[in-house]
Wavefront OBJ file of the C-alpha trace (Angstrom):
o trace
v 144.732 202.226 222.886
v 144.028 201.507 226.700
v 141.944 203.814 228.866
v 144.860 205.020 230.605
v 147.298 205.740 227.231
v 144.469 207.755 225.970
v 144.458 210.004 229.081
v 148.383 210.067 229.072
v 148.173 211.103 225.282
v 144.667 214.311 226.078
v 147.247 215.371 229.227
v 150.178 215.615 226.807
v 148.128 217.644 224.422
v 146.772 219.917 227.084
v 149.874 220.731 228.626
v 151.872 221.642 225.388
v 148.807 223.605 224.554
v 148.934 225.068 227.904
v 152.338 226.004 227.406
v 151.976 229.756 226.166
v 149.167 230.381 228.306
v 151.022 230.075 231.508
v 148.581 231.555 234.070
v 146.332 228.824 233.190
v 147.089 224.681 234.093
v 145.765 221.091 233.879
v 144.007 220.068 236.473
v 142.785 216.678 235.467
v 141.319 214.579 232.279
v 139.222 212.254 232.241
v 137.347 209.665 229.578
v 134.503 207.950 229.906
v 133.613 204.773 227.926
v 130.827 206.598 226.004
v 134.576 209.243 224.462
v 133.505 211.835 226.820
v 136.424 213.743 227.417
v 136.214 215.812 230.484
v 139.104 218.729 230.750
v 139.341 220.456 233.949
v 141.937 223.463 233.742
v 142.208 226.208 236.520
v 144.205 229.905 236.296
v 146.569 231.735 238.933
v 143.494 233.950 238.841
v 140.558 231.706 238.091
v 139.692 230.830 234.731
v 136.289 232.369 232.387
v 134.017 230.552 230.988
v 134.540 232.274 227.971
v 138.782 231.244 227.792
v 136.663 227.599 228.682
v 134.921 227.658 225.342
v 137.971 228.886 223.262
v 139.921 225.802 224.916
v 137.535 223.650 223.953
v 137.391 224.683 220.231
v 141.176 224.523 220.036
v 141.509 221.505 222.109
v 138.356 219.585 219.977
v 140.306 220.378 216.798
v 143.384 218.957 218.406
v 142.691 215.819 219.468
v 140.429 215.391 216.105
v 143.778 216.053 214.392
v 145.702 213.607 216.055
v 143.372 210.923 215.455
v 142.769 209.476 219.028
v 138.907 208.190 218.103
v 137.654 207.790 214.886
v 135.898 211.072 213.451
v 132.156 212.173 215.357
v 132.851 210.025 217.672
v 133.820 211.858 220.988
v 132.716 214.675 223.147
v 134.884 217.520 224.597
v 133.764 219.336 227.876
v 136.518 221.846 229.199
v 135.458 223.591 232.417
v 137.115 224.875 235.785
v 136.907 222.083 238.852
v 134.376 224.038 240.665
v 134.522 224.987 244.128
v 132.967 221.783 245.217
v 136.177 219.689 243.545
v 139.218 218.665 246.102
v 142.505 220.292 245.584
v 144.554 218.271 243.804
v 147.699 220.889 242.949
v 150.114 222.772 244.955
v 149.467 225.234 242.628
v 145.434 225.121 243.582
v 146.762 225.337 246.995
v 148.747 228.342 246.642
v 145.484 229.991 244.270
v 143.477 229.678 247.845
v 145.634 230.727 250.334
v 144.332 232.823 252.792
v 140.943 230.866 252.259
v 138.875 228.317 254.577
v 139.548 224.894 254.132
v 138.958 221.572 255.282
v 140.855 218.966 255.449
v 140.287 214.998 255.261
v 143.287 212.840 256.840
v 144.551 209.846 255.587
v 142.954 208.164 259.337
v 139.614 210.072 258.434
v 139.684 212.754 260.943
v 139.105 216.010 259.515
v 140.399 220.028 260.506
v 139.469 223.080 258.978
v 140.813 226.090 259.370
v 142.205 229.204 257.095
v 145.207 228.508 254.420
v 148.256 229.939 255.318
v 151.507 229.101 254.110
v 152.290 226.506 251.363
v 155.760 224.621 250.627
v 156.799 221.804 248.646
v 156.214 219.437 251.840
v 153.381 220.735 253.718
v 150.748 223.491 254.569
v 149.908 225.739 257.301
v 146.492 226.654 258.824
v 145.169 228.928 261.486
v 142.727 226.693 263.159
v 140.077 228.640 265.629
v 138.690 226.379 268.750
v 135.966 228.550 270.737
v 133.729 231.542 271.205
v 134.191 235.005 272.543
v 136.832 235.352 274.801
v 137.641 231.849 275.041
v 138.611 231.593 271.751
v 141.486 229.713 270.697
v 143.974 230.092 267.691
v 146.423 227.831 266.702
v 148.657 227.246 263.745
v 149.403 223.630 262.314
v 151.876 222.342 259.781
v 150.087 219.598 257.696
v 152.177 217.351 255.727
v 150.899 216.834 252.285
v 151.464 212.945 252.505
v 148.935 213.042 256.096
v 145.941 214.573 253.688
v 143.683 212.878 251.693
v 141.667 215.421 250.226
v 141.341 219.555 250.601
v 138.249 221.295 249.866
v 137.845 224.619 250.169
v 134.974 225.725 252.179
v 132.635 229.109 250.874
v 131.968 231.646 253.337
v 128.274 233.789 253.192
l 1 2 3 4 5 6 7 8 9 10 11 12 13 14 15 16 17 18 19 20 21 22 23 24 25 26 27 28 29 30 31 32 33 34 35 36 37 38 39 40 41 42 43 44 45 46 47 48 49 50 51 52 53 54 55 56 57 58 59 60 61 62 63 64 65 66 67 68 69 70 71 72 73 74 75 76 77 78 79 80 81 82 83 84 85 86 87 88 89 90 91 92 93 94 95 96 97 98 99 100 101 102 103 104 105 106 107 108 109 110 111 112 113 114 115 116 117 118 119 120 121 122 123 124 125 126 127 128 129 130 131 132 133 134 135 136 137 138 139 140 141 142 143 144 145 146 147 148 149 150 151 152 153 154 155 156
């Protein structure tokens, strides 16, 4: 099975498994060469570390079941993106509006500024140029094909 049929097949699994837990969603899979399978699933509201482990019990038993690598010989990690991880889903996008974000372009410039508004197409931000009382605020629909990654950045 190639690299890329054996991801197809762990995303199939996850999202049928996903299917009565429908706060939660598939973020991305991915297999190493060493059979480490990495899961990352996010919630609507975040996701625990302890609904993390349960996935991963389920999920191990799973994919043992449907005999994608011969017994022992993979390893299951099932954890949230983190905070450090682009966004990757409109439905990560929607999860963080009202957030800071920053934004990489396609030409490499980059604009941060606070989610908004999300659609099928595009986003909105409130970008802030300025100090005092020369500060600036503008809005700015973003078209998702102009962005090449969104991370969201943490306020202190």
């Amino acid at each position: 099975m190639s690299p890329d049929s054996i991801v197809n097949s762990i995303e199939n699994i996850v999202n049928q498994f996903l299917g009565n837990e429908t706060q939660y969603f598939l973020v991305e899979v991915k297999v190493k060469a060493t059979n480490n399978i990495k899961v990352f699933i996010d919630g609507d509201e975040g996701i625990s570390i302890e609904k993390c482990v349960q996935f991963n019990r389920q999920l191990y038993k799973i994919i043992e079941s449907n005999d994608l690598f011969p017994p022992g010989s993979f390893s299951l990690e099932v954890s949230s993106p983190g905070v450090d991880k682009p966004l990757k889903l409109q439905r990560q996008y929607q999860k963080n509006t009202g957030r800071n974000i920053e934004i990489l372009f396609n030409d490499g410039s980059v604009k941060t500024g606070r989610l908004l508004q999300i659609s099928n197409d595009d986003i909105i931000i409130e970008e802030t140029k300025g100090k005092g009382k020369k500060t600036e605020t503008t809005q700015l629909v973003i078209p998702f094909s102009n962005i090449k990654t969104t991370t969201v950045q943490i306020q202190f």
